[in-house]
N, C-alpha and C positions, 0 to 999 in steps of 0.2 A: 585138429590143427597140425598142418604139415610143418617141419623144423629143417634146416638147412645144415648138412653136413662139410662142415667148415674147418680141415686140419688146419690149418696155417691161424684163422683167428685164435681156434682154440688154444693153438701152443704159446700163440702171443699171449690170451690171457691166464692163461700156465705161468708162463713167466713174469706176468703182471703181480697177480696172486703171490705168488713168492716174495717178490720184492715188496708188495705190501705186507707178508706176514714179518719178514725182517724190520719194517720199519714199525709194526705193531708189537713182535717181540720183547720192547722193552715194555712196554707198561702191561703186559701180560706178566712178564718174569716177575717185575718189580712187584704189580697186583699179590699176584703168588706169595711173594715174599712177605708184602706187608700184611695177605689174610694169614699165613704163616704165625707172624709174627702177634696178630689181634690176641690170640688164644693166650699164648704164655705170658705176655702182659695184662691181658685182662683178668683173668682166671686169677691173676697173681696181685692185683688189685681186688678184685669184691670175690664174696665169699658166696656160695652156691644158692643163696636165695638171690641175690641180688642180680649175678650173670642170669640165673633163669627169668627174673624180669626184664632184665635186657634186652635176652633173646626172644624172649616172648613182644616184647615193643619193638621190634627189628620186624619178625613173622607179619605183626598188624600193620606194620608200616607198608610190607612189601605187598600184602593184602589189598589196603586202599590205593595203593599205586597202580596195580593193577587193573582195579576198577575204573579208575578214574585220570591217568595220565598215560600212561605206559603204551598202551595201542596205539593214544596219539601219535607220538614217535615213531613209532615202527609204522606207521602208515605214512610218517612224513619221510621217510627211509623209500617205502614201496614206492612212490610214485614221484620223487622227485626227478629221477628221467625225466619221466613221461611229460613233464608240467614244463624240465626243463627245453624239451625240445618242440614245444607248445609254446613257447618262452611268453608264459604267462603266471612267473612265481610271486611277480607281488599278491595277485589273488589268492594263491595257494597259500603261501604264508600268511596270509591276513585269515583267510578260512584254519589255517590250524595254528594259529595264537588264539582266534576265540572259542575253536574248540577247545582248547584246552582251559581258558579264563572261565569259559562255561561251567566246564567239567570239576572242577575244583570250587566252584561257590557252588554248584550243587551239593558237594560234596561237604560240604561246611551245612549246608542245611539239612542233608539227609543226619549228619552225624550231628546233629542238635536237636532234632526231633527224637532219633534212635536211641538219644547217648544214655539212657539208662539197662535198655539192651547189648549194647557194646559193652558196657562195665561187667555185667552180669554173665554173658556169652561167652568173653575172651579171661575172663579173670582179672582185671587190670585197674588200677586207681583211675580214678578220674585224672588226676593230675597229669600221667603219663599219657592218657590219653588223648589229650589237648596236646601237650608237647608232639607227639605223634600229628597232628596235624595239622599247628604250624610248620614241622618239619616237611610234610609232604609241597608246601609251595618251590621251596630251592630245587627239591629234589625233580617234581616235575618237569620245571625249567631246565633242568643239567638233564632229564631224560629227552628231549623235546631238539636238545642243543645239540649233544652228541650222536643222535643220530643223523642230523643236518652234514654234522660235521664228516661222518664217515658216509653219507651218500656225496657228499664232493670230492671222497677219496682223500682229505686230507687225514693222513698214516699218524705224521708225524705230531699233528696238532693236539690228535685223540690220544696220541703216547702222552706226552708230554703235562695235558691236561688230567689225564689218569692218574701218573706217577703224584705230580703236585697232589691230588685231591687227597690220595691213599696216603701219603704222609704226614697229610697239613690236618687230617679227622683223629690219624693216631694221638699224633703231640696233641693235639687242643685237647682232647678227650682225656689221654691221661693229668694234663692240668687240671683240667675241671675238678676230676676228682680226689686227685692226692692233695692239690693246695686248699679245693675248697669243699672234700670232703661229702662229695654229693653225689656218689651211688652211681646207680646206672642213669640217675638224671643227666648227669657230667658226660657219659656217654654219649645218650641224645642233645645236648646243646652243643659238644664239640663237632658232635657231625654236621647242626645244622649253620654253625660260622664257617667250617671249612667248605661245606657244598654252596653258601650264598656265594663267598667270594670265587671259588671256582667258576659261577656261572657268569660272572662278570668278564674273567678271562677267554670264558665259552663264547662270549655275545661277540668281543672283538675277533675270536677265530673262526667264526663261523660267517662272518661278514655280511650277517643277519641285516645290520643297519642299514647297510646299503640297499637290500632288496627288500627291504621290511617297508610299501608304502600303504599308511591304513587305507583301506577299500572298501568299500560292498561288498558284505559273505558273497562268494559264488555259489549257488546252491547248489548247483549240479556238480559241482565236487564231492559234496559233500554224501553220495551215491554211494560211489566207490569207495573213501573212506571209513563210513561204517559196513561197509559190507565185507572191507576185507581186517576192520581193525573190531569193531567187535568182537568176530569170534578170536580174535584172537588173544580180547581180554577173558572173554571164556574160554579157553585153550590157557591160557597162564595161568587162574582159574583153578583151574581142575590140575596144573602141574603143583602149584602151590600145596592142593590138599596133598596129593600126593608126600609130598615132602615134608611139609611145613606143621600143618596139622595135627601133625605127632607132639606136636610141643604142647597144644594147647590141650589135645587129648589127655598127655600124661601130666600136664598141672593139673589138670581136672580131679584125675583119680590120686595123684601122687604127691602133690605139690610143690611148689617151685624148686625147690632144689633138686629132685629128676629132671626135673624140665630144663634146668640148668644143665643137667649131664645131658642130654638129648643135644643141646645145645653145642657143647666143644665137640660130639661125635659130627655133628651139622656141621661145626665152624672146621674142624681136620678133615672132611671131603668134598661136601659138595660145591661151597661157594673155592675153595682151593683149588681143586682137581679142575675144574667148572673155565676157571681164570688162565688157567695153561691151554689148555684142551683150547678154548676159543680163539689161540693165535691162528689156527686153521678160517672159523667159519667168519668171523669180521673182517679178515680180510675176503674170503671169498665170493660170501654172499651179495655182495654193492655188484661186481663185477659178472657174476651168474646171471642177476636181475638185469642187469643191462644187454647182457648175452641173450636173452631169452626176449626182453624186449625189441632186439632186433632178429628173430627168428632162427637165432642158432641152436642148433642143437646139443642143450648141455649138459644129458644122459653122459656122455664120456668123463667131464670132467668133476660132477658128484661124484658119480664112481671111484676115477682116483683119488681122489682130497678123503673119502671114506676110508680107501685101503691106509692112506698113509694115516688118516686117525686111528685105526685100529694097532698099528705099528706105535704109535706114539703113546697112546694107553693103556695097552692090554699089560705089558712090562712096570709101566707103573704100578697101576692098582694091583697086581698081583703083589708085588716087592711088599708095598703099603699093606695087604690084607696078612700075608705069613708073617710080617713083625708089629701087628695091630698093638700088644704089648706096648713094646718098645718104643714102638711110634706116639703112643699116648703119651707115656714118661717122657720121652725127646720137649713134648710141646706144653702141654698141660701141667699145673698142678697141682699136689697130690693129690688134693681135697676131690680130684674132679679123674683121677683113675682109672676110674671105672668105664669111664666110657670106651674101653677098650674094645666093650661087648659089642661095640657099633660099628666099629670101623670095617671090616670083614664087607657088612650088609649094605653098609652106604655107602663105601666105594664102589662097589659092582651096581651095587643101584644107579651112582652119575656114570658107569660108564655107559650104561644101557641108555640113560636118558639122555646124554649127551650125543650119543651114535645117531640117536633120532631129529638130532638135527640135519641129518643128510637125506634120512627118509622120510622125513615129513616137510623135506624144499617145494617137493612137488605138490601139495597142497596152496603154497602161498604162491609158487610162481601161475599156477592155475585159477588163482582167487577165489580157490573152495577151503579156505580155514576152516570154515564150522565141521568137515571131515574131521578135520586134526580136534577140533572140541568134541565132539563128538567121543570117540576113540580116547582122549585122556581122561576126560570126566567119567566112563566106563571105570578108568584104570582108577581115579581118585575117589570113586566110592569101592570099590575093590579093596581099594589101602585102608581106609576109614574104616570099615567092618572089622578087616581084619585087624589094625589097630586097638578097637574096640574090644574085640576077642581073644584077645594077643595080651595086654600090657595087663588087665588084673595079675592072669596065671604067669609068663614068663618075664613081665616088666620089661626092661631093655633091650631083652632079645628078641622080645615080641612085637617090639618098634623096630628091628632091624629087618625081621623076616619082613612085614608089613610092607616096609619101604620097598627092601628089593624086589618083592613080590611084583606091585603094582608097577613098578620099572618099566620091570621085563615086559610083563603083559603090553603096557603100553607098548614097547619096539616090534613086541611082537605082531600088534594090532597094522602097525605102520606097515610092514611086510607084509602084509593079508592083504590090504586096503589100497589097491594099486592103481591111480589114475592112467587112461590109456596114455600112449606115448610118452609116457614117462619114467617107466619102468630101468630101475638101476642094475647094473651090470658086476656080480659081485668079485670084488678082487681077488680071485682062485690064485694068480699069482703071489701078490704078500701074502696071504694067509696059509698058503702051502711052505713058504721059508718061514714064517712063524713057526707056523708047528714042528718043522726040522732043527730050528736056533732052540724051540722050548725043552729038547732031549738035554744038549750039554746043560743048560739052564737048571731043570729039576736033577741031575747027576751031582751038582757043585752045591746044591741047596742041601740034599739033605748028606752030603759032605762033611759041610757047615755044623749040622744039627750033630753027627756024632764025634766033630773035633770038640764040640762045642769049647768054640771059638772067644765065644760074648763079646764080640765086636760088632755092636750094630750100624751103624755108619759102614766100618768096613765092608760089611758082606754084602750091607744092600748096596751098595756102589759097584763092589766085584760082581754082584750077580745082573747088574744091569748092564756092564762091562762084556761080560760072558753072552749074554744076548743077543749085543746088538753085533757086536766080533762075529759072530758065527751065523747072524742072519745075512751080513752082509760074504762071510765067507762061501757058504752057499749058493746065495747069490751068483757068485763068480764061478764056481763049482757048475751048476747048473742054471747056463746062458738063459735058457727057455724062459726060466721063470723069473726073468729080468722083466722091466716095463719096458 
């Protein structure tokens, strides 16, 4: 496939992207904030058996999602262009409401047939496990909505709906359980009042009703959408084990309360880290896909949205990994400490896994996802062995090695596995002022370490102050390596 080299579109959606990331900004920050915030009020409500069921009914939640709704979305995401400039979405939308109505009463039946398997497999009451699956109906819907919504580009609707959601799950949640005393149950009921009523806010901004008219499945939709959303349930999949895994792993051998601590180490980087990091690709992505649909060529502009990710994480997770400590105490706790051991391995693990969102675009805009399944599920039995072999003899640092482990391999695999014509162009420029901003950086850190200071807040502030001062001073110092 030949691509068109188009400076003037690209700058235009250079400048698009921006101004979508500004107007997604706030429910990223806000996001941030309130997973921020989950830990030390949760953690400070129920006591390490109970967050580790939690966590562990969170993991199986995001599990059956997977299987069973999540692709939907991102396939109504992929081809909504495409359908729209076909201008034939009552079908498409008629074809993915019953894919998705489908998908969840099968899902209701596989897990009535299995459910003595699920209890036994994942560690889990029944009880929770039913709650876990009324939950996944809102959840579906709000996954199915929100992508709608950010394929029409609406920034602001998606902010706005975010922030609501992330606030409206906290309060309810902590109601449930301090007035009525009911565990990590109080959890899952408060998310699942805040995610119904959300989705009713969803239906009015996505302006679904209007082009929602029931129709005849189109079948020949219906081609395309498992071919590019399947694997892409197997591709989350195989991310999930990667990550997720670990929980169930170490209930297994340890019981709930490690799995609890596996837990805040999970809840202080990935879904956190995860929520910032994404102000880049949500806005990006809608408009690359549209770029690509009309034959531009958007090798140039992965590439930059990559470099400036690397600039925007590499300074975090490093700050976050030398005061792993501190950083625990800051958010968690005490009962829950320990997970200090974690932070180190699974911050570097999202930023690898995050970064592969740049390297594995060229999978989906080629419509070869089962590549990307392929290449992860490698990596998610990779983590799972070692896992396995890991958590008897070093317990929690044997779930950190594990994680980062399989990460990496996977980013690594991504850079191995090169679709033609799509090959990314790596940004030698920031990464060369990186490395020049990282001398003053490590000079003032271990500074730090022999005024010892014990200002935590302070120093990681100054040392991210000192970074970004000196990346930009350089910069100026040396035009060249300007963009």
């Amino acid at each position: 496939m030949e691509y068109i080299e188009n400076k003037e579109v690209e700058e235009e959606q250079t400048r698009g992207i921006f101004q979508d990331m500004a107007k997604y900004a706030p429910s990223k920050i806000v996001g941030m904030i309130g997973n921020a915030l989950i830990v030390p009020v949760y953690t400070s409500l129920l006591p390490p058996e109970q967050y580790g069921l939690y966590s562990i009914s969170i993991a199986l939640l995001s599990f059956l999602c997977i299987l069973f709704s999540d692709w939907v979305g991102l396939s109504g995401l992929r081809f909504f262009r495409h359908h729209q400039i076909m201008q034939d979405m009552p079908k498409y939308l008629t074809t993915l409401v019953s894919m998705l109505t489908f998908n969840v009463a099968l899902m209701f039946i596989v897990a009535y047939v299995f459910r003595d398997n699920f209890y036994s497999f994942f560690h889990i009451p029944a009880k929770y496990f039913f709650a876990i699956l009324l939950l996944i109906i809102p959840v579906a819907v709000r996954a199915l909505l929100f992508q709608l919504i950010r394929a029409q580009l609406k920034s602001m609707s998606f902010t706005l709906s975010t922030i609501i959601n992330q606030f409206l799950t906290i309060g309810l949640s902590v109601f449930f359980v301090k007035f009525f005393n009911m565990g990590a149950m109080g959890m899952l009921l408060g998310m699942g009042v805040s995610i119904s009523l959300i989705d009713l806010l969803l239906i009015y901004q996505s302006n679904i009703i209007k082009w929602f008219k029931l129709q005849k499945i189109e079948w020949t939709f219906l081609i395309p959408i498992f071919k590019y959303g399947v694997p892409i349930a197997a591709t989350s999949l195989s991310a999930w084990i990667i990550n997720q895994s670990n929980k169930f792993i170490m209930n297994s051998i340890k019981g709930f309360s490690e799995a609890g601590i596996v837990g805040v180490g999970y809840g202080l980087t990935l879904p956190l880290l995860l929520t910032i990091f994404a102000i880049i690709t949500v806005a990006a992505v809608p408009r690359i896909i549209n770029m690509y649909e009309e034959k531009i060529d958007v090798r140039p502009i992965i590439s930059r949205f990559a470099g400036y990710y690397l600039l925007i994480s590499l300074p975090i997770i490093t700050v976050i990994s030398l005061y792993c400590i501190e950083y625990v105490h800051i958010f968690a706790n005490e009962k829950f400490y320990t997970a200090y051991k974690l932070i180190p391995y699974f911050a570097f693990g999202t930023f690898f896994l995050a970064l592969t969102d740049y390297t594995t675009l060229q999978y989906h805009l080629a419509n070869k996802t089962y590549i990307d399944f392929i290449i992860k599920l490698i990596s998610g039995v990779v983590g799972v062995v070692l896992n396995v072999i890991l958590i008897p003899e070093h317990g929690l640092v044997g779930v950190g090695i594990a994680t980062l482990a399989a990460n990496m391999l996977y980013f690594l695999l991504t850079i191995t596995i090169v679709l033609p014509n799509l090959r990314l162009k790596f940004p030698y420029k920031t990464v060369s002022k990186m490395l020049l901003a990282a001398v003053p950086f490590c000079i003032v850190y271990f500074a730090f370490s022999k005024l010892n200071i014990n200002q935590t807040i302070f120093e990681m502030i100054a040392l991210m102050l000192i970074f970004y001062s000196f990346y930009w001073i350089f910069g100026r110092m040396f035009p060249k390596l300007s963009d």
